[in-house]
Predicted model as a PDB file, atoms N, CA, C, CB and O in Angstrom, pLDDT in the B-factor column:
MODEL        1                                                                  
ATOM      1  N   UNK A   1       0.847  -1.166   0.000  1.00 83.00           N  
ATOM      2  CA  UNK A   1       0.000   0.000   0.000  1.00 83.00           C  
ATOM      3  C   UNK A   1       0.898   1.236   0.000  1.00 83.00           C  
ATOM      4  CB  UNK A   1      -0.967  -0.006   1.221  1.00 83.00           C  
ATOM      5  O   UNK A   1       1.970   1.208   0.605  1.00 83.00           O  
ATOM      6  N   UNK A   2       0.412   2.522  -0.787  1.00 85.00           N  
ATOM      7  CA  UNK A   2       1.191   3.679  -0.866  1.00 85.00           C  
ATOM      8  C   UNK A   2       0.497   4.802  -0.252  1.00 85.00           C  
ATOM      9  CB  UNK A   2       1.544   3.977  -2.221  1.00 85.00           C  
ATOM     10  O   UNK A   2      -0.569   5.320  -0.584  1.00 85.00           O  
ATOM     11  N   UNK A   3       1.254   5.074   0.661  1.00 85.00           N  
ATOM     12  CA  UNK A   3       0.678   6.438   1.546  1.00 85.00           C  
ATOM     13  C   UNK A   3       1.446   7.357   0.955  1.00 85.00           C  
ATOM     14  CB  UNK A   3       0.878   6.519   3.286  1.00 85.00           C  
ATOM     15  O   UNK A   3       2.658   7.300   0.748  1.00 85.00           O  
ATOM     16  N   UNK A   4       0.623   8.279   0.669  1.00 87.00           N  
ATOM     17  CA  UNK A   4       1.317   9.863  -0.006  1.00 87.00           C  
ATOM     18  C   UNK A   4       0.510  11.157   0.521  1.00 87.00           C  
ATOM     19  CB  UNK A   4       1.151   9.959  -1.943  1.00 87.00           C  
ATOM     20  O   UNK A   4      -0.716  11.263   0.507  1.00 87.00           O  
ATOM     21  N   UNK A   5       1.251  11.938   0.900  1.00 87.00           N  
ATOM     22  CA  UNK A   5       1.187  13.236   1.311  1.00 87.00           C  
ATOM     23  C   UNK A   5       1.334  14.173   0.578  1.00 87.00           C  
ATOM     24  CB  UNK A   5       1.851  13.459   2.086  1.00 87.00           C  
ATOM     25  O   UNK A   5       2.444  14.407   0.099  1.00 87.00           O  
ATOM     26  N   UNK A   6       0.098  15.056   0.267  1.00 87.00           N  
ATOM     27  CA  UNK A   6       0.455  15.715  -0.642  1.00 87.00           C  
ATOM     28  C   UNK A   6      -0.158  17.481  -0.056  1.00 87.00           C  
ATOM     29  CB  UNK A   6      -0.170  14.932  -2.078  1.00 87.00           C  
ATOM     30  O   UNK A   6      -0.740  17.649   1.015  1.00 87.00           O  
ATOM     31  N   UNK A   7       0.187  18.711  -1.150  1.00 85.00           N  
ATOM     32  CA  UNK A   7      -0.524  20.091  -0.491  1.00 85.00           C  
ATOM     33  C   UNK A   7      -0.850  20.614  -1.790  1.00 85.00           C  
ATOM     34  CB  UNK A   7       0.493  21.257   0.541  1.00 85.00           C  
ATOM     35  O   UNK A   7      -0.564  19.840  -2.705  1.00 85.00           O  
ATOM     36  N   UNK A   8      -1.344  21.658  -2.116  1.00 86.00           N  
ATOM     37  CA  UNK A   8      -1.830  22.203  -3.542  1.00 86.00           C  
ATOM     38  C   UNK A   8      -0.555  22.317  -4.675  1.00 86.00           C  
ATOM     39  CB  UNK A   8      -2.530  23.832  -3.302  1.00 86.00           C  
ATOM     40  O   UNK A   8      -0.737  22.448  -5.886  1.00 86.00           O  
ATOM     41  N   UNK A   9       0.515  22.254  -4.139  1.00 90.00           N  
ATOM     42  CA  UNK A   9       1.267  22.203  -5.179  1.00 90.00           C  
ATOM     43  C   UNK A   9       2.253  20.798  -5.502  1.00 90.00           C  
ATOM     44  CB  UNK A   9       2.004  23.390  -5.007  1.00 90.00           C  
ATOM     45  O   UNK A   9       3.339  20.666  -6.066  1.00 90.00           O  
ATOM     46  N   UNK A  10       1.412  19.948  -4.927  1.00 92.00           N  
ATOM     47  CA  UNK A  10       1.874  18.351  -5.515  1.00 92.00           C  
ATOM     48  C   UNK A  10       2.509  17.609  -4.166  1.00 92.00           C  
ATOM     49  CB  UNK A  10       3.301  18.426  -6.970  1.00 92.00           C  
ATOM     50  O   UNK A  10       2.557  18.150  -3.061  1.00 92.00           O  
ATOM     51  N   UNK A  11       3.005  16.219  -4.478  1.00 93.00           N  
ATOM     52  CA  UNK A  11       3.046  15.398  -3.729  1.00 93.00           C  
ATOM     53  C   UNK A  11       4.390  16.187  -2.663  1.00 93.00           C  
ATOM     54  CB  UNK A  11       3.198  13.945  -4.542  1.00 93.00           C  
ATOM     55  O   UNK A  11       5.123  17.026  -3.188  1.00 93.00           O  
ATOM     56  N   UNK A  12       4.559  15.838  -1.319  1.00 92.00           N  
ATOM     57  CA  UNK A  12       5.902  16.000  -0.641  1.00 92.00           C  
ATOM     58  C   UNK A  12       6.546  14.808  -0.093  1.00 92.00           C  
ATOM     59  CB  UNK A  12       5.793  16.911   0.441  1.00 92.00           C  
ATOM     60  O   UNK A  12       7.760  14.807   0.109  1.00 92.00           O  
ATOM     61  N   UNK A  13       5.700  13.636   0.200  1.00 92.00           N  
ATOM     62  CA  UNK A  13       6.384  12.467   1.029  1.00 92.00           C  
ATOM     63  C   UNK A  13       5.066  11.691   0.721  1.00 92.00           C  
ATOM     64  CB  UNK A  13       6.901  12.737   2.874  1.00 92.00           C  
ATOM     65  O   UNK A  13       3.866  11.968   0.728  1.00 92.00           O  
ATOM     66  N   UNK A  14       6.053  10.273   0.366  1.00 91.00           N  
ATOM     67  CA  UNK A  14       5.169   9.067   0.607  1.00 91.00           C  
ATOM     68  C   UNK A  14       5.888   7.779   0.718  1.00 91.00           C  
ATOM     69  CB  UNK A  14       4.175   8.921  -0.485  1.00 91.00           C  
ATOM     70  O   UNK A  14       7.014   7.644   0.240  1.00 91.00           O  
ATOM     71  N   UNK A  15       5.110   6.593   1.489  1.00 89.00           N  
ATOM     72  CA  UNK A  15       6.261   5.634   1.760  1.00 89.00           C  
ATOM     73  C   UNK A  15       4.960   4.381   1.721  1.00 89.00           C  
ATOM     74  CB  UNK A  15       7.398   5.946   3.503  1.00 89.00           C  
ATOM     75  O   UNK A  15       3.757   4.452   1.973  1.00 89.00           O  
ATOM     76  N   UNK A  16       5.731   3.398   1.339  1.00 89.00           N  
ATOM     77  CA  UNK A  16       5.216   2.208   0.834  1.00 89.00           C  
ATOM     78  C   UNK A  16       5.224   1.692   2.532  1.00 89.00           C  
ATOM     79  CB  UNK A  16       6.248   1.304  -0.531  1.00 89.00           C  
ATOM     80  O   UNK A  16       5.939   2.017   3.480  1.00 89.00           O  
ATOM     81  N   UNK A  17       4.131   0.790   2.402  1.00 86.00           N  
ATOM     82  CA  UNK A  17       3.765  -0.224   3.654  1.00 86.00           C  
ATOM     83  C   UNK A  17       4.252  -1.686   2.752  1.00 86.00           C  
ATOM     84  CB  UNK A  17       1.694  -0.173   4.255  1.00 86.00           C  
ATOM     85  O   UNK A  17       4.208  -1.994   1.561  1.00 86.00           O  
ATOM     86  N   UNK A  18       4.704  -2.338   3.944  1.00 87.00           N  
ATOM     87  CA  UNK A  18       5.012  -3.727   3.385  1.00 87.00           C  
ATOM     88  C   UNK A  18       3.389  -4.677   3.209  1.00 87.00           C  
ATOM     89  CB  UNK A  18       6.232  -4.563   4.647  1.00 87.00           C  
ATOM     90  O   UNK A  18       2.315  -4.779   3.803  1.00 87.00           O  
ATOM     91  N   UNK A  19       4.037  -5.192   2.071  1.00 90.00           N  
ATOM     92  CA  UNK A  19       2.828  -6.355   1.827  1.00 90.00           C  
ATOM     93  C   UNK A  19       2.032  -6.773   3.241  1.00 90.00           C  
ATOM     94  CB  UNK A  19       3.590  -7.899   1.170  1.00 90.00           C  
ATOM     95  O   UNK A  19       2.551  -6.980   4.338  1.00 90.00           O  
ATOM     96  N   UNK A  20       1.202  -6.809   3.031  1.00 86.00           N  
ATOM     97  CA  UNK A  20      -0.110  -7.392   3.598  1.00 86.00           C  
ATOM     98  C   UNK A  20      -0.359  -6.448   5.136  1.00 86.00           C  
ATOM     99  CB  UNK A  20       0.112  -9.326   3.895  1.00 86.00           C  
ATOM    100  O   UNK A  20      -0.911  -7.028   6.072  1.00 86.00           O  
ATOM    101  N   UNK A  21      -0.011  -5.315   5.261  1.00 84.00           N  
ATOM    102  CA  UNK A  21       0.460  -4.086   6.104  1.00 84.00           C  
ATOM    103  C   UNK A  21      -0.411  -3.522   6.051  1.00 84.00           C  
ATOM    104  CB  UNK A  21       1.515  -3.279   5.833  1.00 84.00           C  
ATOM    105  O   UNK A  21      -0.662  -3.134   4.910  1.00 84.00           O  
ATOM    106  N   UNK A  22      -1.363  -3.127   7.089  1.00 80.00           N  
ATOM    107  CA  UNK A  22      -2.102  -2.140   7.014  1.00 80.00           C  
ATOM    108  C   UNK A  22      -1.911  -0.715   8.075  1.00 80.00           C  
ATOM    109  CB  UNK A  22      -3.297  -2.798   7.122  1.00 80.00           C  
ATOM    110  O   UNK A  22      -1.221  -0.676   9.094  1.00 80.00           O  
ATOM    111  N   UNK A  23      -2.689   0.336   7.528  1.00 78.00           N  
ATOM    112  CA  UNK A  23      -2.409   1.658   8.603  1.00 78.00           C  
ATOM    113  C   UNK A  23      -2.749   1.701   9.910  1.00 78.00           C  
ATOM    114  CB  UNK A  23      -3.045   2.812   8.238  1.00 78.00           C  
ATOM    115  O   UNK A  23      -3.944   1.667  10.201  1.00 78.00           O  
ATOM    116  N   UNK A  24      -2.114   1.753  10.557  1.00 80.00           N  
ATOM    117  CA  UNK A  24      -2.470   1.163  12.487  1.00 80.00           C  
ATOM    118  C   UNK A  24      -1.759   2.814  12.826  1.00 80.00           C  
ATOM    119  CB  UNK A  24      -1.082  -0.935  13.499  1.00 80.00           C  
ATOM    120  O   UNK A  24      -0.877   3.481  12.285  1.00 80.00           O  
ATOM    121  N   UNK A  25      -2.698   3.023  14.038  1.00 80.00           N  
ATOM    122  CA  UNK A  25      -2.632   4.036  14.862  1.00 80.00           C  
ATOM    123  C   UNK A  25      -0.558   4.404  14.817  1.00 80.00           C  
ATOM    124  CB  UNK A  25      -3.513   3.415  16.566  1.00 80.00           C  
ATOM    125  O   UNK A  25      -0.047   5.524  14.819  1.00 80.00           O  
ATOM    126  N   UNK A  26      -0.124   3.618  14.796  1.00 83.00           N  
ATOM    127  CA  UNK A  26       1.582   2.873  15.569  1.00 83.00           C  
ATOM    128  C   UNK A  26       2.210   3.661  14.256  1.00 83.00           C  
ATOM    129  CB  UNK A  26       1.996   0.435  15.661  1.00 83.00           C  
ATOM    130  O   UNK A  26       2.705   4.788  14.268  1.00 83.00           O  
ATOM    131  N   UNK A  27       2.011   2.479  12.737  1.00 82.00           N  
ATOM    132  CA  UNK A  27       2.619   3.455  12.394  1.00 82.00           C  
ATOM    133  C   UNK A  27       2.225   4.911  11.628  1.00 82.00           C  
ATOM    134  CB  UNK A  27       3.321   2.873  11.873  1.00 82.00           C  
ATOM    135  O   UNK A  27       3.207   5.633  11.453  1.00 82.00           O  
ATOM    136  N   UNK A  28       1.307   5.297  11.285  1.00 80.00           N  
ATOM    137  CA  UNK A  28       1.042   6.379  11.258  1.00 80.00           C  
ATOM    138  C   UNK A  28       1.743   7.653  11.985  1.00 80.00           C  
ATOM    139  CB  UNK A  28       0.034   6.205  11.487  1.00 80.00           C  
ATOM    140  O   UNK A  28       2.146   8.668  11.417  1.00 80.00           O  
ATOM    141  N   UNK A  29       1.805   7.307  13.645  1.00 83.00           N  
ATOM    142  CA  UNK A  29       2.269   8.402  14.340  1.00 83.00           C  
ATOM    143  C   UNK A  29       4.131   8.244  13.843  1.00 83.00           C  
ATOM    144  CB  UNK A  29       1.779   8.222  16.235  1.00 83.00           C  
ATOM    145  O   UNK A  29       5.029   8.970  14.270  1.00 83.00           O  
ATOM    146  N   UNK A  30       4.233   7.496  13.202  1.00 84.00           N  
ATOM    147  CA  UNK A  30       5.660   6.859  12.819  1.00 84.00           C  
ATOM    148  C   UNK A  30       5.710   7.503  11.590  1.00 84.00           C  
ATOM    149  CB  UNK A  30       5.844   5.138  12.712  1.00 84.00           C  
ATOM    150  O   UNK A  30       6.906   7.787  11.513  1.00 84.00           O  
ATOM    151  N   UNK A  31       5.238   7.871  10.690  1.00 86.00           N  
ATOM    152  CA  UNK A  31       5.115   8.391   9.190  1.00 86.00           C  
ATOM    153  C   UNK A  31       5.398  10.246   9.203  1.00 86.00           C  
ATOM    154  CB  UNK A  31       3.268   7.931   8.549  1.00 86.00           C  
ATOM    155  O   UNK A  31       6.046  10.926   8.407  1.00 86.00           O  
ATOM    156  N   UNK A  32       4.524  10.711  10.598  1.00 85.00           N  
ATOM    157  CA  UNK A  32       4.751  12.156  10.709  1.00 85.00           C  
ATOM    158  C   UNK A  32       5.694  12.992  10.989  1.00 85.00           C  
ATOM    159  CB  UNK A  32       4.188  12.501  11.302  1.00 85.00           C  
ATOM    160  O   UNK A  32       5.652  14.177  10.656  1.00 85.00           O  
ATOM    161  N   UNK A  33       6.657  12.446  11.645  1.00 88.00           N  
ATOM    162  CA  UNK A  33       7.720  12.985  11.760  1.00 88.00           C  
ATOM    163  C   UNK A  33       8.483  12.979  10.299  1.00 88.00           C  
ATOM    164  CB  UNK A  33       8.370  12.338  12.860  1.00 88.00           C  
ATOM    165  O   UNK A  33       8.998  14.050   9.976  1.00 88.00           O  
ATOM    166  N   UNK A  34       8.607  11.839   9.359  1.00 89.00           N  
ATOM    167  CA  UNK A  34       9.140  11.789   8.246  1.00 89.00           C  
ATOM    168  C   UNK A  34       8.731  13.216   7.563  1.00 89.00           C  
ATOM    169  CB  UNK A  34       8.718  10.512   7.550  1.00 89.00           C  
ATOM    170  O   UNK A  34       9.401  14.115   7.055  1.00 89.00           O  
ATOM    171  N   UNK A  35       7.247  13.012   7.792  1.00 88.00           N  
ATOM    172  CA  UNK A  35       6.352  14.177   6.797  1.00 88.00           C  
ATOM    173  C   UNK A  35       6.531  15.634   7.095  1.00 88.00           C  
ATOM    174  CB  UNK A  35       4.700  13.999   6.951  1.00 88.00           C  
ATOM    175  O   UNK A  35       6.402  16.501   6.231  1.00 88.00           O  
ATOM    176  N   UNK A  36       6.802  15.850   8.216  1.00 85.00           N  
ATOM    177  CA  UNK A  36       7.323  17.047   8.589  1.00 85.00           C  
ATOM    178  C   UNK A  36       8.609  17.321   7.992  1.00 85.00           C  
ATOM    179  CB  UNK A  36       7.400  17.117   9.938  1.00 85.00           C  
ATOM    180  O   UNK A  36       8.763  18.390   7.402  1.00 85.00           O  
ATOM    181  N   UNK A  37       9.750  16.309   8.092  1.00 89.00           N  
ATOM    182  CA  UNK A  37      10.985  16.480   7.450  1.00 89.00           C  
ATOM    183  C   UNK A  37      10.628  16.881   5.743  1.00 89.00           C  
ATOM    184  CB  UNK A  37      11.899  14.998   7.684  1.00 89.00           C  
ATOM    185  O   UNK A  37      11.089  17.838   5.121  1.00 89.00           O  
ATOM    186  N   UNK A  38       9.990  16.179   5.405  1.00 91.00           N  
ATOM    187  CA  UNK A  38      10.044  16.016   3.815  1.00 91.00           C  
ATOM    188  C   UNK A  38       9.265  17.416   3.502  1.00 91.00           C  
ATOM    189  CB  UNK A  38       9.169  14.434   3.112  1.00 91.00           C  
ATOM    190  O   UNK A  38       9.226  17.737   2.314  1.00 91.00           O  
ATOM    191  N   UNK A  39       8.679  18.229   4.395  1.00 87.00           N  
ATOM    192  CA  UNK A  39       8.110  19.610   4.210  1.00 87.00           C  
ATOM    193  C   UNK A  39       8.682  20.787   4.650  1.00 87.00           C  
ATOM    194  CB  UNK A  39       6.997  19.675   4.717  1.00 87.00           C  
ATOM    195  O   UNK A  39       8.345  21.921   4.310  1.00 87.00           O  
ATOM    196  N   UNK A  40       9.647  20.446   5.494  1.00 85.00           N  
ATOM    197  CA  UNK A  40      10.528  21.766   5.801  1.00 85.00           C  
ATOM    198  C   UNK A  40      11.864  21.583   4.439  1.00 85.00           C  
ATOM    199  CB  UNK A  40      11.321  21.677   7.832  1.00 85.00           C  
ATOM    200  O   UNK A  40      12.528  22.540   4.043  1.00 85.00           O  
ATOM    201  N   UNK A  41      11.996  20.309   3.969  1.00 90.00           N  
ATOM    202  CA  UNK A  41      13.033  20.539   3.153  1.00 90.00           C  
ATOM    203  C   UNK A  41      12.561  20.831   1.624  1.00 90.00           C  
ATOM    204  CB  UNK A  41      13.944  19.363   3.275  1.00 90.00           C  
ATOM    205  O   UNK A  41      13.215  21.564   0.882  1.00 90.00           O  
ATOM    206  N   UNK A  42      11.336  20.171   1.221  1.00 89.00           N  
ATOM    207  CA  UNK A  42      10.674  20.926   0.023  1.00 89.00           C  
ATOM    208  C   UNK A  42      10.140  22.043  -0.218  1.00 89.00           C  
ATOM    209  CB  UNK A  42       9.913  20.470  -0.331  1.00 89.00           C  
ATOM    210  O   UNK A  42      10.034  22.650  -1.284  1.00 89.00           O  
ATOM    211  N   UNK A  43       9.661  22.409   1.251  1.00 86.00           N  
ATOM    212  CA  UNK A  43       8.394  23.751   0.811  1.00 86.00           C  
ATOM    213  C   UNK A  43       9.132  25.160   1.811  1.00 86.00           C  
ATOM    214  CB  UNK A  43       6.134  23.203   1.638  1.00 86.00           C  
ATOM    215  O   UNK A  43       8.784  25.592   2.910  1.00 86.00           O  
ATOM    216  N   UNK A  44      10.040  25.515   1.065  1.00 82.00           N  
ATOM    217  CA  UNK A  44      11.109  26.467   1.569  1.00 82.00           C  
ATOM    218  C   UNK A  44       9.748  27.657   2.316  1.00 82.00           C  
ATOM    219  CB  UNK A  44      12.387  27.231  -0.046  1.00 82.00           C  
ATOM    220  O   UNK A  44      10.039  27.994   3.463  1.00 82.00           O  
ATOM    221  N   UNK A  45       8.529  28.201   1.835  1.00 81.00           N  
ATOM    222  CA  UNK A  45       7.502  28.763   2.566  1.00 81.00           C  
ATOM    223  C   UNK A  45       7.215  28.759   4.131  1.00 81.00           C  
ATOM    224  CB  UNK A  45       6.559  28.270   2.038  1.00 81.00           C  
ATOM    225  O   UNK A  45       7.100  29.696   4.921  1.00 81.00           O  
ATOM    226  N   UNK A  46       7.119  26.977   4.357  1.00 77.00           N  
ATOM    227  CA  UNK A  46       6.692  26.963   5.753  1.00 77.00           C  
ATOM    228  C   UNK A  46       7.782  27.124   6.239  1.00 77.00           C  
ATOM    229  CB  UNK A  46       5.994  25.860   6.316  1.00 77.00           C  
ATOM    230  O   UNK A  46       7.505  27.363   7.414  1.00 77.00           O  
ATOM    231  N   UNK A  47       9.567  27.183   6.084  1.00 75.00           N  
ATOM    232  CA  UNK A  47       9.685  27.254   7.336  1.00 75.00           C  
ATOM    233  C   UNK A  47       9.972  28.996   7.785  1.00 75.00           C  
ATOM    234  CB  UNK A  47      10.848  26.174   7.696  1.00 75.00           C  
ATOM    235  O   UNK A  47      10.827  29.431   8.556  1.00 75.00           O  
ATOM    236  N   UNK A  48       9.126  29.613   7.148  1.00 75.00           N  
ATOM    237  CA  UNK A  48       8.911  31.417   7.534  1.00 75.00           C  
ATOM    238  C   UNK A  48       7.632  30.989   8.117  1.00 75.00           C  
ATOM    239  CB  UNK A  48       8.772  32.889   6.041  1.00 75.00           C  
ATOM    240  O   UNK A  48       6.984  32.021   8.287  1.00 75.00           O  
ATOM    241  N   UNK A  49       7.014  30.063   8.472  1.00 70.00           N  
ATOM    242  CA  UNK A  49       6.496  29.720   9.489  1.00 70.00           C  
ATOM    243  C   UNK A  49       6.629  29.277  10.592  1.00 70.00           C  
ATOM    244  CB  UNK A  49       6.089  29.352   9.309  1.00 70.00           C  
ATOM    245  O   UNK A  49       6.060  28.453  11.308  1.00 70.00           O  
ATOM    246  N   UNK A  50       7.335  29.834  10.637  1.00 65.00           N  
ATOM    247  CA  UNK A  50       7.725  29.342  12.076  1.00 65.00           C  
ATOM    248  C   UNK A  50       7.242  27.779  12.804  1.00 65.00           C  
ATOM    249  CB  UNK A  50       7.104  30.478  12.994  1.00 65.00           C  
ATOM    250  O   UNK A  50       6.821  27.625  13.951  1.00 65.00           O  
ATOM    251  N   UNK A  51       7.446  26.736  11.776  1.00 57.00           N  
ATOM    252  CA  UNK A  51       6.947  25.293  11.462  1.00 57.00           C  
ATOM    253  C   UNK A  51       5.449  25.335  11.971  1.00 57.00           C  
ATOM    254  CB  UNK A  51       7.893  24.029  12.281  1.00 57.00           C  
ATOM    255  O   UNK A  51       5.155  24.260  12.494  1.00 57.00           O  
ATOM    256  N   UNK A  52       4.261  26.387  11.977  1.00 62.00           N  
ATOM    257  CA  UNK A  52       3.239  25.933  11.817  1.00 62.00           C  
ATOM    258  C   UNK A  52       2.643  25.470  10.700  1.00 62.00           C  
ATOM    259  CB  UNK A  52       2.728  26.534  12.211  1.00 62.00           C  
ATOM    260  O   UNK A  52       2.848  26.361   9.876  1.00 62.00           O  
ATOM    261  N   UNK A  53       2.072  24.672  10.215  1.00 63.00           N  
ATOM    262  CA  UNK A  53       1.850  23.673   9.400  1.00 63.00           C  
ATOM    263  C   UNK A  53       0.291  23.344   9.772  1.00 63.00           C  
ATOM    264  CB  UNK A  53       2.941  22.495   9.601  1.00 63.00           C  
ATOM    265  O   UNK A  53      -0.013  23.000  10.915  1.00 63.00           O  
ATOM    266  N   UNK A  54      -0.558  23.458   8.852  1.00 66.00           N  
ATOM    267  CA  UNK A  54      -2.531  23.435   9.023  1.00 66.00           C  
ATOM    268  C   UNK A  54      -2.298  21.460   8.491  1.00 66.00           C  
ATOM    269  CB  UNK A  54      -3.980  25.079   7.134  1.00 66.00           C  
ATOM    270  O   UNK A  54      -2.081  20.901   7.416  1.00 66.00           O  
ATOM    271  N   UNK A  55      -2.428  21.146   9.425  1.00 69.00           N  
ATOM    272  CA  UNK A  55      -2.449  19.567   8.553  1.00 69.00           C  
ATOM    273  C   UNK A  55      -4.435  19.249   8.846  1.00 69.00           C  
ATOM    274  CB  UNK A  55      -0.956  17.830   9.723  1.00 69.00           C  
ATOM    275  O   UNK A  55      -5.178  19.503   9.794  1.00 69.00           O  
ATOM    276  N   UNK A  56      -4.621  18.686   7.675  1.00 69.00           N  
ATOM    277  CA  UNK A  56      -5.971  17.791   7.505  1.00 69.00           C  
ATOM    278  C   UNK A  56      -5.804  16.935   6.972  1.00 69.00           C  
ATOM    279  CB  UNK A  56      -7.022  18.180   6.937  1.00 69.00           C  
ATOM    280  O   UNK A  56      -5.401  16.778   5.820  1.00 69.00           O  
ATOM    281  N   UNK A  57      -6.310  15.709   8.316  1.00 69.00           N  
ATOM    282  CA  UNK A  57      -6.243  14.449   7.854  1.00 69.00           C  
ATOM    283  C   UNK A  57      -7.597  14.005   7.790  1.00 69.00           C  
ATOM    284  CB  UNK A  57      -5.400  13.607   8.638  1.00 69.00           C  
ATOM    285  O   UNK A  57      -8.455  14.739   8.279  1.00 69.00           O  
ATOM    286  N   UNK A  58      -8.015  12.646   7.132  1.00 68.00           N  
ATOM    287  CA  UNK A  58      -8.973  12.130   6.393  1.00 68.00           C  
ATOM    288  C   UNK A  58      -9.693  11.710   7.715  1.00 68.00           C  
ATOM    289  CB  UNK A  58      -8.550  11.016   5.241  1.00 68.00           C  
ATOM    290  O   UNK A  58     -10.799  11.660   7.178  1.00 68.00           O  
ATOM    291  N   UNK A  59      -9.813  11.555   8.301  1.00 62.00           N  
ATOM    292  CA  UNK A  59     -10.404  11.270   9.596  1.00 62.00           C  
ATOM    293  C   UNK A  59     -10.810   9.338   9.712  1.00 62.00           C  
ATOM    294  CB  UNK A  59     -11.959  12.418   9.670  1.00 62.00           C  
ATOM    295  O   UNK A  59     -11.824   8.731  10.056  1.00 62.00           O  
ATOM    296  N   UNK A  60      -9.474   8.904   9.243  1.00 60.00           N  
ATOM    297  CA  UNK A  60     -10.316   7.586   9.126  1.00 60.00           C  
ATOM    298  C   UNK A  60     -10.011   6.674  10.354  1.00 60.00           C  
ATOM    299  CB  UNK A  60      -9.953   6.749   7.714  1.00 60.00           C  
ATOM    300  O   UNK A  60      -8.938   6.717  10.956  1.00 60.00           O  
ATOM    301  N   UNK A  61     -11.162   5.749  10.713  1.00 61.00           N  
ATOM    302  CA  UNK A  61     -11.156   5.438  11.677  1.00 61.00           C  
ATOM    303  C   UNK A  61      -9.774   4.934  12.726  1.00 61.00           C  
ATOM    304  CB  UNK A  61     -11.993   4.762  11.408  1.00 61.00           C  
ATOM    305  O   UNK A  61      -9.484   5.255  13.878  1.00 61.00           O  
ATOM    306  N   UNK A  62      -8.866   3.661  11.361  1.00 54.00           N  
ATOM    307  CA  UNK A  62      -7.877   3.701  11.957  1.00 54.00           C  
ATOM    308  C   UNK A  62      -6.377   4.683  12.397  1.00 54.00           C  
ATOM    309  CB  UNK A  62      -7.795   2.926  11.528  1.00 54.00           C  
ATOM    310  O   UNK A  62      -5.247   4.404  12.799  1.00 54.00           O  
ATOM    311  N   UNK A  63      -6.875   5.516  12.171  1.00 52.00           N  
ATOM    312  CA  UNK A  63      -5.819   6.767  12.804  1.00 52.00           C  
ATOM    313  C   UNK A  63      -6.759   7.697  14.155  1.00 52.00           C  
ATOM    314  CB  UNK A  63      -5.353   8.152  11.175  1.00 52.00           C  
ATOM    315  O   UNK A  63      -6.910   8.789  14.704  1.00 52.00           O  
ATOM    316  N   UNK A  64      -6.965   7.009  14.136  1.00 55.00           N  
ATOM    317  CA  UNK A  64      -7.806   7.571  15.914  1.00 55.00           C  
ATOM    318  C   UNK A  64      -7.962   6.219  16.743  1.00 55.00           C  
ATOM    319  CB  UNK A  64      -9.871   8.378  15.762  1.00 55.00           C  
ATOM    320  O   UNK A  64      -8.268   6.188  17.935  1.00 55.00           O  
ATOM    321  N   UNK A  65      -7.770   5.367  16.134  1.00 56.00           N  
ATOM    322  CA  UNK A  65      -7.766   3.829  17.321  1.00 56.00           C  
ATOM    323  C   UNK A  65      -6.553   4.409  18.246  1.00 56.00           C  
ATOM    324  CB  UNK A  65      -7.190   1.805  16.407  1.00 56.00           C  
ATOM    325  O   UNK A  65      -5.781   5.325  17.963  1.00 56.00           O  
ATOM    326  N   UNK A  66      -6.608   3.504  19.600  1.00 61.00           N  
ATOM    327  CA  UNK A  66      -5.658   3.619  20.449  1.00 61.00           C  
ATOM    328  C   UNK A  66      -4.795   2.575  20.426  1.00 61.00           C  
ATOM    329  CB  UNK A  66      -6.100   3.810  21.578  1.00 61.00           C  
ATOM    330  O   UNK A  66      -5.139   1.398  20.312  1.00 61.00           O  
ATOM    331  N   UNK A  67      -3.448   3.054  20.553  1.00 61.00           N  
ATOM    332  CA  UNK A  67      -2.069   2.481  19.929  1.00 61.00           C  
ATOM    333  C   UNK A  67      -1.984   1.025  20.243  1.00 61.00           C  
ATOM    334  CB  UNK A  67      -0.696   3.227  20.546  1.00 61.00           C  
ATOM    335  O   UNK A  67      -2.949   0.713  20.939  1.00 61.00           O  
ATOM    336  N   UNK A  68      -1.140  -0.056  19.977  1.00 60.00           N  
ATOM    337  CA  UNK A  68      -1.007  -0.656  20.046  1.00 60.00           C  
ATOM    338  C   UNK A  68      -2.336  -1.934  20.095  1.00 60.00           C  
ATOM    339  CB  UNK A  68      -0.246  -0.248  20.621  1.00 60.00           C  
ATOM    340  O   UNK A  68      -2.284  -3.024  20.666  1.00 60.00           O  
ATOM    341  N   UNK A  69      -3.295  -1.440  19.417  1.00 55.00           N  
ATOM    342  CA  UNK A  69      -4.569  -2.945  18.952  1.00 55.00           C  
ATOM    343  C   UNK A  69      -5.539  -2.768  20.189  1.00 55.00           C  
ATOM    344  CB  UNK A  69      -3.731  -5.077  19.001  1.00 55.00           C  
ATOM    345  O   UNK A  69      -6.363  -3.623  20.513  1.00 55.00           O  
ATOM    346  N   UNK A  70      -5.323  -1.376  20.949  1.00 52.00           N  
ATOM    347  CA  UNK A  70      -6.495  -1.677  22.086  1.00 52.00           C  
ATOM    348  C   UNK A  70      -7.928  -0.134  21.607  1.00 52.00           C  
ATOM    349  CB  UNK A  70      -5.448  -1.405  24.295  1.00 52.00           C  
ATOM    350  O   UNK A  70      -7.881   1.092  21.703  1.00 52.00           O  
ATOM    351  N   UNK A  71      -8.823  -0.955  21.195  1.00 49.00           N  
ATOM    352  CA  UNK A  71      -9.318   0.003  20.351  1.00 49.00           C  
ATOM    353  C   UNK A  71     -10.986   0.405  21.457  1.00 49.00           C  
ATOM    354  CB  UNK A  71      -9.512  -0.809  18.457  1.00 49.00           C  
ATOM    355  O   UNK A  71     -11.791   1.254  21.074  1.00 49.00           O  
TER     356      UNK A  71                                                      
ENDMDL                                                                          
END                                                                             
């Protein structure tokens, strides 16, 4: 599966899940730190933001479960 991050002016970070891998609370919170990196070094803008960053995420269920399979 391919998770990609993207903002109005095209993709910034995305990273493949291994076969038969699905999105769990675990790694998700594991993906954001990447995504932050991959946006202060592409989008020379935010960081005259003083790294605030408006993130909207899809609200899907498994990224609000509680970590580790206790839901």
């Amino acid at each position: 599966m391919l998770r990609i991050f993207k903002d109005q002016e095209g993709p910034i970070h995305y990273e493949l899940l291994k076969t038969g891998e699905t999105i769990s609370t675990d790694n998700y919170k594991q993906q954001l730190p990447n995504l932050n990196d991959a946006i202060l070094e592409k989008r020379e803008q935010y960081k005259k933001r003083q790294h605030k960053v408006i993130f909207l995420d899809d609200n899907v269920p498994s990224h609000r479960t509680k970590p580790n399979g206790h839901h």
